[in-house]
C-alpha positions as CSV (number, residue, x, y, z in Angstrom):
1,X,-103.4,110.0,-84.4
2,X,-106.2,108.5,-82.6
3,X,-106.2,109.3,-78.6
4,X,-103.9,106.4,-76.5
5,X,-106.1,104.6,-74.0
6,X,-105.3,105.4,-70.1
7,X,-104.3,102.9,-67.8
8,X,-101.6,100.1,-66.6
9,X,-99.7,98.1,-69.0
10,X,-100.7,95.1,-67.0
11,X,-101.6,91.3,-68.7
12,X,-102.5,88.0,-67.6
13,X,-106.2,86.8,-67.2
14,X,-108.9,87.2,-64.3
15,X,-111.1,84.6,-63.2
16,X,-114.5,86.1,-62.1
17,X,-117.5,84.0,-60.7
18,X,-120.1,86.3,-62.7
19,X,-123.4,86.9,-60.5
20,X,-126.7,86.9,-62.3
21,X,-128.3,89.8,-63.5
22,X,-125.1,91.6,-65.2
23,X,-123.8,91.8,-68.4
24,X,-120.5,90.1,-69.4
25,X,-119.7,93.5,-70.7
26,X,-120.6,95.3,-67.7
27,X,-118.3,92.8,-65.5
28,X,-115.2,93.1,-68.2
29,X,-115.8,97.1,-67.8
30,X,-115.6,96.7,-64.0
31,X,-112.9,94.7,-64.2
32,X,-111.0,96.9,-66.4
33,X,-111.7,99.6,-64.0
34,X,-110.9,97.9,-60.5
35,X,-107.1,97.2,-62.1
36,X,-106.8,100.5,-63.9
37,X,-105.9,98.1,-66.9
38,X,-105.9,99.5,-70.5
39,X,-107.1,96.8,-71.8
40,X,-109.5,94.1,-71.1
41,X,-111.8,91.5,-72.8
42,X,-113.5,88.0,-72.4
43,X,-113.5,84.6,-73.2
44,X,-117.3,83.5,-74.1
45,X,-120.2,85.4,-73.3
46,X,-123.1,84.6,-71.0
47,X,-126.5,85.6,-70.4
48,X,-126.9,88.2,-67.8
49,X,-128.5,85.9,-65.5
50,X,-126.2,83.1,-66.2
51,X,-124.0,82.8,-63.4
52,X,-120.6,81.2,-63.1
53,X,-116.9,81.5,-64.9
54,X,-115.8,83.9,-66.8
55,X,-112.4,84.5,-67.6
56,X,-111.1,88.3,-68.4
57,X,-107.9,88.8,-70.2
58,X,-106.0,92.2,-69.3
59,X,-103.4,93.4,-71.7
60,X,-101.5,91.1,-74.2
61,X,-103.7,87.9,-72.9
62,X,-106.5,89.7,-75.5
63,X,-104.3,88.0,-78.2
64,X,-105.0,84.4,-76.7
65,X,-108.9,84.8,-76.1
66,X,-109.5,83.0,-79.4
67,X,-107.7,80.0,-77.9
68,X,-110.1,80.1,-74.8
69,X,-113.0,80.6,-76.6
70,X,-112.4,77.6,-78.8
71,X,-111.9,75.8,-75.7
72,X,-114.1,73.1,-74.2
73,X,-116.7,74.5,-71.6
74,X,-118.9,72.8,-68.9
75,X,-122.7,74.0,-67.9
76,X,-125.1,73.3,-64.9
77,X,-128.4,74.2,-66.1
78,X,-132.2,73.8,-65.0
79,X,-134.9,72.7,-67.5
80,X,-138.3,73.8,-66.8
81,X,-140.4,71.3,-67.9
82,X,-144.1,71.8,-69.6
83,X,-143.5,75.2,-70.4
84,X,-142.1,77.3,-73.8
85,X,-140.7,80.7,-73.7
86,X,-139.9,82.8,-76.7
87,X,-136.6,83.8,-75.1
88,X,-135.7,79.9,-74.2
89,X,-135.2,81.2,-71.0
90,X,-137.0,82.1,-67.5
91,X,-136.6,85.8,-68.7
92,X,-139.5,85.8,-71.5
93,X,-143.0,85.1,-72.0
94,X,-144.6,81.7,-72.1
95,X,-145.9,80.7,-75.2
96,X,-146.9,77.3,-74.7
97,X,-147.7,74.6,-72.1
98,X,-147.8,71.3,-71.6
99,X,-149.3,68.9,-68.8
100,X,-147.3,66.5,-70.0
101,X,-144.2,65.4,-67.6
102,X,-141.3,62.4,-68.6
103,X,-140.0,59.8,-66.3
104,X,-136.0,60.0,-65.4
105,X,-136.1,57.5,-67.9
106,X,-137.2,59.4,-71.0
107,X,-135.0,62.0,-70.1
108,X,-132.1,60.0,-70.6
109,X,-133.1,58.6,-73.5
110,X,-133.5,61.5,-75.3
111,X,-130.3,62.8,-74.6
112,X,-128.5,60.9,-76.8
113,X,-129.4,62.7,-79.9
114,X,-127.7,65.6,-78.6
115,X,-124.5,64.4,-78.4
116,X,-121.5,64.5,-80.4
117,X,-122.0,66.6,-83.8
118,X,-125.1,68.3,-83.7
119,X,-126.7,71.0,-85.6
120,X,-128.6,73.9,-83.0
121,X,-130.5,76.6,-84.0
122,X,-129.3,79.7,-82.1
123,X,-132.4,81.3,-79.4
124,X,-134.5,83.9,-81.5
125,X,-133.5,86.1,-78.7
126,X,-129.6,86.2,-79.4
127,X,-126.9,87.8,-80.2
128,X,-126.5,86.2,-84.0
129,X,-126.7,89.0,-86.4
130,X,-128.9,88.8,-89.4
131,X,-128.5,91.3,-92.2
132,X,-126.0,93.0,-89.8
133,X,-128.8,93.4,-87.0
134,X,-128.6,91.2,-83.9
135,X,-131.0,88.5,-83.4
136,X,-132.7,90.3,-80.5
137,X,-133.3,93.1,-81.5
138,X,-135.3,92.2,-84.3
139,X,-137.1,89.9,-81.9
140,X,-137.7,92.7,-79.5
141,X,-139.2,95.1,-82.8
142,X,-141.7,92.2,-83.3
143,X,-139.5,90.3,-86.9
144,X,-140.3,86.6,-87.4
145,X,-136.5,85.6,-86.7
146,X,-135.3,82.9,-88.6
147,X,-132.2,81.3,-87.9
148,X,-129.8,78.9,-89.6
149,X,-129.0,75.8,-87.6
150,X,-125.5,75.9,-86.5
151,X,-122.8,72.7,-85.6
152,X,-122.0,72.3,-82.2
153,X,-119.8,69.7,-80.5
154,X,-121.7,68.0,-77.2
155,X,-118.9,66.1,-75.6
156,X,-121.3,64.9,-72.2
157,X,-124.8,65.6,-71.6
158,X,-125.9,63.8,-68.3
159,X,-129.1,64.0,-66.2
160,X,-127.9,65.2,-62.6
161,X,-130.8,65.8,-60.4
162,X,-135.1,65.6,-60.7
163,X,-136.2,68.2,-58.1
164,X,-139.4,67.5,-59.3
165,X,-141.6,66.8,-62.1
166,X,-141.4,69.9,-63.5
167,X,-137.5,70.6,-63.4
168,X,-134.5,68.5,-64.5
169,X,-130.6,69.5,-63.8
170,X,-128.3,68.9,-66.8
171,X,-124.9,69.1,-66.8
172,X,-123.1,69.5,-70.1
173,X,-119.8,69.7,-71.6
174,X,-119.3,71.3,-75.0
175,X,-117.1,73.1,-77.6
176,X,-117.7,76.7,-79.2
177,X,-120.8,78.5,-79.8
178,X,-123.3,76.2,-77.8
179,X,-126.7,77.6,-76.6
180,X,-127.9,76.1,-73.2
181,X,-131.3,77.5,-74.5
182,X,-131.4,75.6,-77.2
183,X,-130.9,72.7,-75.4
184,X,-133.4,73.0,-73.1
185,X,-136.2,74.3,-76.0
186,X,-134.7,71.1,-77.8
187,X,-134.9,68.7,-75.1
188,X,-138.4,69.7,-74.1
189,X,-140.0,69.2,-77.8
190,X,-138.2,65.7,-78.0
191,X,-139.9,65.3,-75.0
192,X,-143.1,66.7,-76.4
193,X,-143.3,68.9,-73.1
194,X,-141.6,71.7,-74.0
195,X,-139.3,73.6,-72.2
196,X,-136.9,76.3,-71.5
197,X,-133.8,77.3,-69.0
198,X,-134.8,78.2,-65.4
199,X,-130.8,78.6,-63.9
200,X,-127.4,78.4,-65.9
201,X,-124.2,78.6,-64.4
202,X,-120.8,77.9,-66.4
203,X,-118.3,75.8,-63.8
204,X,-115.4,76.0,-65.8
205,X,-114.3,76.9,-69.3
206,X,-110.9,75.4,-70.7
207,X,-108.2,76.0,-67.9
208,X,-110.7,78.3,-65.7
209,X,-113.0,77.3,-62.9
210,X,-115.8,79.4,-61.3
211,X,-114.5,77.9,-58.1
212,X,-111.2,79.3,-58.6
213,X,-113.3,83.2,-59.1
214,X,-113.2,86.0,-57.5
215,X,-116.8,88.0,-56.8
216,X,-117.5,91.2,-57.8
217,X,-117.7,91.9,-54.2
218,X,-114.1,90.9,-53.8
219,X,-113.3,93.0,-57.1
220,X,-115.1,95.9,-55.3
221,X,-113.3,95.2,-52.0
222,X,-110.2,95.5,-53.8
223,X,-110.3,97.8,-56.5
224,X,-107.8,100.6,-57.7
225,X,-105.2,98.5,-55.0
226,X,-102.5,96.3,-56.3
227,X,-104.5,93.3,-54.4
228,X,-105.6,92.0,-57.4
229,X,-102.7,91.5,-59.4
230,X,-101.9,88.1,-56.9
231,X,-105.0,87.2,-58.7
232,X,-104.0,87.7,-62.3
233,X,-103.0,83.9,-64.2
234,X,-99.9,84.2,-66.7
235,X,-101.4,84.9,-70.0
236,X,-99.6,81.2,-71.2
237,X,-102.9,79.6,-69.4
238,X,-104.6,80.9,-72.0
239,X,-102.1,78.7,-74.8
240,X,-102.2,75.3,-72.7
241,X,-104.1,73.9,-75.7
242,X,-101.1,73.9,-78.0
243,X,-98.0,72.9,-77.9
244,X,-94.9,74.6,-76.9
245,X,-91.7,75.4,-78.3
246,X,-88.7,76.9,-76.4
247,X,-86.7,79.6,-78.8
248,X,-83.0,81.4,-78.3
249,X,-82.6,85.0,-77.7
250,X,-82.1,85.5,-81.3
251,X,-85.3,83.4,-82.2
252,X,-87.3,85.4,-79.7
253,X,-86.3,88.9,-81.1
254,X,-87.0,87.8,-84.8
255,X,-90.2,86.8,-83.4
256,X,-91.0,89.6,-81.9
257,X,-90.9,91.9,-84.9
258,X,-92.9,89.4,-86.6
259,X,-90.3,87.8,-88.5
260,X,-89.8,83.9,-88.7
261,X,-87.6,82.3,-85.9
262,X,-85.4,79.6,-84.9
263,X,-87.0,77.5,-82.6
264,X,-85.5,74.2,-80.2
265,X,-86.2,70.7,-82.1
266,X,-89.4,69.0,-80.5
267,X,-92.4,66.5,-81.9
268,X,-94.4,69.5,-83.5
269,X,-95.2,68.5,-86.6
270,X,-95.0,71.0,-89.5
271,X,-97.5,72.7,-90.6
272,X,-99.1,72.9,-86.6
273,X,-100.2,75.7,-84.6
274,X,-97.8,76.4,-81.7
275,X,-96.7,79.1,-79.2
276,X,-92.6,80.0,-78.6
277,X,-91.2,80.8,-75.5
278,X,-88.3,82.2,-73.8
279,X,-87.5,81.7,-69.9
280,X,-91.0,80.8,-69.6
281,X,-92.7,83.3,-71.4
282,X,-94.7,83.4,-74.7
283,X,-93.0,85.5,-77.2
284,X,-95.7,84.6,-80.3
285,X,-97.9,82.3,-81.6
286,X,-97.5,80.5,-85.2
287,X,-97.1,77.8,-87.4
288,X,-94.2,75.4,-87.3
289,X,-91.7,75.2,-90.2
290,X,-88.8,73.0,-90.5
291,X,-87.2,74.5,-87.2
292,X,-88.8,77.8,-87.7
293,X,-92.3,79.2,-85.7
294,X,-94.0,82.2,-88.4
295,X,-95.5,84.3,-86.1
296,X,-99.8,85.1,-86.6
297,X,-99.4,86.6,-83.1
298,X,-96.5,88.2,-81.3
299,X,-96.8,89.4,-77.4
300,X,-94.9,92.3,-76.1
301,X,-94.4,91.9,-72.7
């Protein structure tokens, strides 16, 4: 038998306003360690020094990261103009210039082509794998990466602020999988300026807000106390995107060893992702069958 993880038996999700320079790793494993939780992960990873929202889930919320991370997100994000970066980013080399500089007006222009459904090619220095190597690494080693253009879904991309001629703020609103530095690498060759991402920050992602975070001072200030836990949201937050379905006692049991259940009539339609609950709280997720929900995910809490 394999060796049963230490800690609480706690669930529900933490909002953290991540500081640059950390991993999102590294601020899950903190987190996990402040609340003495056994478990812990994340909804949507971000650069370490991307700043901004990002939501851990303790305990049972693991099971709904997937509905988080399909979520919609929203970015802040600097473009430095007239320069390429092989990393897309402020963190790595420059590889090209430009003297070149567009109005306000060309900016905006060119955004249109990034909205709706697009096809990006992930950063050479990412964490795609390849052959079952990430991205970076082989990038670090040297490899000509080549990646496979990927679809993303760019609900709102909007010119915010001109600092000056070298930097533009964007503000974007997208679904799963989108790469800010691909955006800005993007933008700058429509441009024919080039360019790359100076400062990132996520402001909110599905039901979470950075303003709503807690710092990892705070998490330091209040670690290994039950302070926290006012903190925690319900782990339903992380099911607001689909419906739900109230069950009986009965249902909820049969649910909860994984068996079909009875749930109360409502507008689901069959055949749709939906969560059942009982005095408020999820008992499983599924799929709707003539007055049934067949559990994919069942919480035990």
């Amino acid at each position: 038998m394999g060796r049963k993880r230490k800690g609480r038996d706690i669930s529900g999700w933490l909002v953290v306003d991540k500081p640059a320079g950390m991993t999102s790793t590294a601020l899950v494993n903190k987190v996990r360690w402040a609340m003495d939780a056994r478990k812990a992960g994340h909804a949507g990873t971000l650069d370490p020094e991307a700043t901004g929202v990002l939501a851990v889930a303790l305990g049972e919320a693991t099971k709904t990261v997937p509905y988080i991370t399909d979520a919609l997100k929203a970015y802040t994000f600097t473009v430095r103009l007239g320069q390429a970066t092989n990393t897309d980013d402020a963190e790595g080399e420059v590889i090209a210039q430009s003297a070149a500089r567009p109005s306000d007006e060309d900016i905006k222009q060119a955004l249109a082509p990034f909205l709706g459904d697009i096809m990006q090619v992930p950063p050479k220095f990412s964490a795609v794998k390849i052959d079952g190597q990430r991205a970076y690494k082989l990038a670090r080693d040297g490899e000509d990466v080549e990646l496979t253009a990927r679809p993303l879904w760019v609900e709102e991309l909007i010119l915010v602020d001109r600092p000056d001629e070298d930097h533009a703020v964007l503000e974007m609103t997208c679904g799963k999988g989108g790469y800010v530095r691909s955006i800005a690498r993007d933008l700058g060759a429509a441009l024919g300026c080039y360019g790359h991402v100076r400062e990132l920050r996520r402001i909110w992602s599905g039901p979470f807000e950075a303003e709503d975070g807690l710092t990892i001072e705070q998490i330091d200030e209040m670690a290994k106390t039950t302070a926290l836990d006012e903190y925690l949201n319900p782990l339903e937050i992380g099911l607001s995107d689909l419906p739900e379905l109230k069950c009986t006692p009965e249902g909820a049991t049969r649910l909860r060893n994984g068996n079909p259940g009875m749930v109360l009539a409502s507008d689901v339609e069959y055949g749709d992702e939906a969560w059942a609950s009982l005095d408020g709280k999820a008992v499983a997720v599924g799929i709707y069958k003539s007055g049934e929900l067949h559990p994919s995910r069942v919480f035990v809490t």
